[in-house]
Structure formats: structure tokens, C-alpha cells
C-alpha positions as CSV (number, residue, x, y, z in Angstrom):
1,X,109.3,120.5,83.1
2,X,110.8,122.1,86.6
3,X,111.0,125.4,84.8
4,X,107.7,125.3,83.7
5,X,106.3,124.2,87.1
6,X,108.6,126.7,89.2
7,X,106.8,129.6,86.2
8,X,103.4,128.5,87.5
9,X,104.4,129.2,91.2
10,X,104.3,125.1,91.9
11,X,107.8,125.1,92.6
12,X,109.0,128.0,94.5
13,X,112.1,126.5,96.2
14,X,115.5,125.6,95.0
15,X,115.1,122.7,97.2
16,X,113.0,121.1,95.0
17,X,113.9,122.3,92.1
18,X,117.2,120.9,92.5
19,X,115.8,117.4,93.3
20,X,113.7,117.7,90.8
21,X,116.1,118.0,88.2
22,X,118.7,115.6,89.3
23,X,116.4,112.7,89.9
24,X,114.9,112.6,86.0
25,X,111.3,111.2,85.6
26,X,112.3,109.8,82.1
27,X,113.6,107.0,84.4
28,X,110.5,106.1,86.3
29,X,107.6,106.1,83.6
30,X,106.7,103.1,81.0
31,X,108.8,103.1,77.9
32,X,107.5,105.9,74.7
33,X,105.6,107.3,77.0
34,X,105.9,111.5,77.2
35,X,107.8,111.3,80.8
36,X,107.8,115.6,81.2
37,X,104.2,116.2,80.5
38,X,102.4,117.4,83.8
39,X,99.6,114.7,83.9
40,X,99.6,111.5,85.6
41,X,100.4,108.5,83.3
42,X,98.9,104.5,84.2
43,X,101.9,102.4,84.6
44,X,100.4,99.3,84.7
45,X,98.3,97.2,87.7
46,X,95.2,99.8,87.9
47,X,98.2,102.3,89.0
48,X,99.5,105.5,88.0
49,X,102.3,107.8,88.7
50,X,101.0,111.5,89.9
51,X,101.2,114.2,87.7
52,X,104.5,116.3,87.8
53,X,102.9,119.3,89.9
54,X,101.6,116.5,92.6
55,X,105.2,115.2,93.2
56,X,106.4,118.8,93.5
57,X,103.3,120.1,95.8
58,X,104.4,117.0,98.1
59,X,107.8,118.0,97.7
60,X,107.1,121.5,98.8
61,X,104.9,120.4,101.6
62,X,107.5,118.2,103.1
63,X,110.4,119.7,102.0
64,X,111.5,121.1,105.8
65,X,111.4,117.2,107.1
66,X,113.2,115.6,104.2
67,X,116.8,117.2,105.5
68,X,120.1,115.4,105.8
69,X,119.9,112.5,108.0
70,X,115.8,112.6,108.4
71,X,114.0,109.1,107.7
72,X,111.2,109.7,104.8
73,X,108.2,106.8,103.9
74,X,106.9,106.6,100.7
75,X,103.4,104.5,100.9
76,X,102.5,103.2,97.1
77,X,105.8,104.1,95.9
78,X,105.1,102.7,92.4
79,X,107.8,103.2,90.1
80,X,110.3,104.6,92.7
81,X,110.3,108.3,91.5
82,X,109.2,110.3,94.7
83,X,111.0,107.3,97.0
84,X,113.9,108.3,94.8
85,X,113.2,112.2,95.3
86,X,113.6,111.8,99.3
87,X,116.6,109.2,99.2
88,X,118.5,112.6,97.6
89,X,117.2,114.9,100.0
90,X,117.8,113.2,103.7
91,X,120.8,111.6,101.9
92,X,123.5,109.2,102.9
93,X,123.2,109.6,107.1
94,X,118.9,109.6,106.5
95,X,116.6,106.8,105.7
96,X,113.8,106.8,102.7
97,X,111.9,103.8,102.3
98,X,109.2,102.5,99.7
99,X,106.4,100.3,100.3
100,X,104.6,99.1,97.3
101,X,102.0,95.9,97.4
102,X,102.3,95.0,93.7
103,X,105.2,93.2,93.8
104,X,106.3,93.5,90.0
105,X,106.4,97.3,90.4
106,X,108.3,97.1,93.6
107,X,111.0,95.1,91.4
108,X,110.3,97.7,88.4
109,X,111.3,100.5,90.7
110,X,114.6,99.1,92.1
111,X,115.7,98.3,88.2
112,X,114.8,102.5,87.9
113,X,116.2,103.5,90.3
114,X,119.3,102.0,90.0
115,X,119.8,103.8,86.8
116,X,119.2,107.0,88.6
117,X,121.2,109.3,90.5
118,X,119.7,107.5,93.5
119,X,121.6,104.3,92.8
120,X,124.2,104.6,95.2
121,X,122.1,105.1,98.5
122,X,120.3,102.4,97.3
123,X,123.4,100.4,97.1
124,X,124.1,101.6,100.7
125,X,120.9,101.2,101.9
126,X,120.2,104.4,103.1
127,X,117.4,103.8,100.1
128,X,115.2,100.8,99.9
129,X,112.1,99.9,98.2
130,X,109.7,96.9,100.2
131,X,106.4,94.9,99.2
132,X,103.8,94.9,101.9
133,X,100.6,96.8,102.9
134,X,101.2,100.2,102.9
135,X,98.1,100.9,105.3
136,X,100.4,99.4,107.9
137,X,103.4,101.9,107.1
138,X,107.0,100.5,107.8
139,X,108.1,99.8,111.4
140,X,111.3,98.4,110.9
141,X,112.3,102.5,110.4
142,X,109.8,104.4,112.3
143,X,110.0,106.8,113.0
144,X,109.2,109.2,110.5
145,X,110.4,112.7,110.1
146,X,108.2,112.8,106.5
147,X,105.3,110.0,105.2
148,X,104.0,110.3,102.0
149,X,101.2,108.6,100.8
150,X,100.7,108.4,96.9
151,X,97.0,106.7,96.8
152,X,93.7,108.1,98.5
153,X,92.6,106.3,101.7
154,X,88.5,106.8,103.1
155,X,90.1,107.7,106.4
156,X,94.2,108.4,107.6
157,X,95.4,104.9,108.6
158,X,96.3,104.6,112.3
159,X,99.4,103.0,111.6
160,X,100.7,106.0,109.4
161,X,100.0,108.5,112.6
162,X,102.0,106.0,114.6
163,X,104.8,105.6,112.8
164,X,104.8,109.7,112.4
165,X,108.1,111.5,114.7
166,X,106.8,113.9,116.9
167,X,107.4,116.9,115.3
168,X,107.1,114.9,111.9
169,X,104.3,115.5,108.8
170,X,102.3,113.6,106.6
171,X,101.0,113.9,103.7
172,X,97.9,111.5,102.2
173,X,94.7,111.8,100.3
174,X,91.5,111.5,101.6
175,X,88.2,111.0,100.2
176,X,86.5,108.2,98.1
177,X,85.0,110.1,95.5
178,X,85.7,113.8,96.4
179,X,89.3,113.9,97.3
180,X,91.7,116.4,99.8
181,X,95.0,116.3,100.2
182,X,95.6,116.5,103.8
183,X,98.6,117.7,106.3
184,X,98.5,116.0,109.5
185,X,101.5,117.7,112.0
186,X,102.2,115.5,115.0
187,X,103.0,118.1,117.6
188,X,106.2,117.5,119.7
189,X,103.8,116.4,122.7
190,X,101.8,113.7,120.4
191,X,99.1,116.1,119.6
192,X,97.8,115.6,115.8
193,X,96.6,119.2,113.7
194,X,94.7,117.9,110.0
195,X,94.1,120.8,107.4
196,X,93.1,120.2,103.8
197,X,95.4,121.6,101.2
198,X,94.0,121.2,97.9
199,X,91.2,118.9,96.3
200,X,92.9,116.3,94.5
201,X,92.1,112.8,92.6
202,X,94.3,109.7,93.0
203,X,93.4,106.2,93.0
204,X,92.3,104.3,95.9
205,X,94.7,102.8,99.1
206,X,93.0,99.5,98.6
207,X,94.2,96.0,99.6
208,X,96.6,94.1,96.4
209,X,93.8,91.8,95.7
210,X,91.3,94.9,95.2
211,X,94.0,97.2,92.9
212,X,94.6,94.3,91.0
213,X,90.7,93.2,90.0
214,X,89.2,96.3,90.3
């Protein structure tokens, strides 16, 4: 899978590469299902976990604010695979945090990761996966060097742009039925830069109640 992604020029650093192939997505997808094949699978709860080549264009695009000792936010983490992805990368000094609203896939991804090669920070707590609104991000360990945000909002939550480090980047999105992936950069003095980076489709950042009976 991370061979055939770096051939396609979706991968092209050994950054991600690397975490890529030590955090294995077998893990983090429903049981019998083909983990390695690049297209997004439902896992249950109107849900889905991306496609391979969406986790590693998000790992590209934040790879420079997931180093040693950064704190990282995962909003919709689903099964745990990307929260897992940045626990590896800011490591045992750093701070990666999931916030998932389903509470059953919240306790899903805890029993996944724990059989990963993230287990350990998440033993130590430099990992850790919470259920709550994701719109609202995660104060408790703003702020953040790195958000990521795996579900498409109408508009960038205010909370998220809050919660962002100055000098800090998100990732999230955007769209209801036509869809971009947008950067925001918080500048060092606050200031906020948005630039779309690719069309993309991904379910909607809706409330639980909404996910669940829509």
C-alpha cells in the first residue's frame, strides 16, 4: 500500500512513509474487510475511514507540525488510525488527541489501537481518544501545533481556529455538496491564510444525533 502510494507521487516523504508502515491499517478497519485497498471503507454509524491516499495527503500536509513534542487533534477520529499516525510522530514528550461523537467507535478505536504500535503512548497518555463534539475541538490541550479534521463542515468551525498555535495548521473539508480540502495557516501574529488544496468528498461534520439517523 505505502509503496504503491509513494509510486503515484502521494507519498513523497520518508516521514510518512515510515509512519505509514509502522502504524498498519489492518488494525483500524472492520473485520474481512480488504484493509490496503486505496478507497474509503464504512465502518459502521453512517461513518467511514478515508481512503489510504487521503490519510497520506493529510499526512504530507501536516507533516512539518506533527514533530517530536508537538500537540496534534484529530476531529472524527473514527477508528483511531490517523489519531494513531500522529501519536508516532510528536511521540512520547508531544500530545495527539481524538475526538469522536459516536461513542462505540471511540471505544472501538482505543481496543485498535492498543494492538498497535501506538499502544504504549496510549498507555502513557501522551495518546488519547475522547467522545464529545468535535466542532468544539479539544481545550483541555490547545493548543494545537496540527488539527485534522476527518468529516466535511459547511464552514471552518470557530472553535478549531481557536484552538489552532500560532504558527500551527489545519486541515478540514469544506463544502456540502462540492467539497475542498482546505489549509488554514495561523500566522505567528494570529493572522489566518485559507487555500484550497484539492476537491475532495467526505461525509458531513454533523451533530451525533444527525450521523446517526441520517
Amino acid at each position: 500500500m505505502v509503496e504503491q502510494l509513494q509510486r503515484y507521487g502521494v507519498i513523497h516523504s520518508e516521514k510518512v512513509a515510515e509512519v505509514m508502515q509502522t502504524i498498519d491499517r489492518g488494525l483500524f478497519v472492520p473485520e474481512g474487510t480488504a484493509a490496503y485497498v486505496d478507497s474509503p471503507m464504512p465502518i459502521g454509524f453512517n461513518a467511514t475511514i478515508s481512503a489510504p491516499h487521503m490519510h497520506a495527503t493529510c499526512l504530507e500536509l501536516l507533516k512539518d507540525y506533527l514533530q517530536p513534542g508537538m500537540h496534534a487533534l484529530d476531529v472524527g477520529s473514527g477508528t483511531g488510525y490517523l489519531t494513531a499516525c500522529f501519536a508516532i510522530m510528536v511521540g512520547s514528550q508531544g500530545c495527539a488527541v481524538g475526538i469522536e461523537h459516536i461513542p462505540e467507535l471511540a471505544s472501538w478505536s482505543i481496543k485498535n489501537i492498543e494492538k498497535s504500535a501506538a499502544a504504549p503512548l496510549l498507555k502513557e497518555g501522551a495518546l488519547s481518544i475522547h467522545v464529545g463534539d468535535g466542532r468544539l475541538g479539544w481545550p483541555d490541550a490547545a493548543p494545537y501545533d496540527a488539527i485534522h479534521v476527518g468529516a466535511a463542515a459547511p464552514e471552518i468551525p470557530k472553535a478549531l481556529i481557536e484552538q489552532l498555535k500560532p504558527g500551527g495548521r489545519l486541515v478540514i473539508p469544506v463544502g456540502t455538496f462540492f467539497q475542498d480540502l482546505q489549509v488554514i495557516d495561523k500566522g505567528e501574529d494570529g493572522s489566518v491564510s485559507v487555500r484550497s488544496e484539492t476537491s475532495v468528498r467526505y461525509v458531513p461534520l454533523t451533530s451525533r444525533e444527525e450521523q446517526l439517523h441520517g
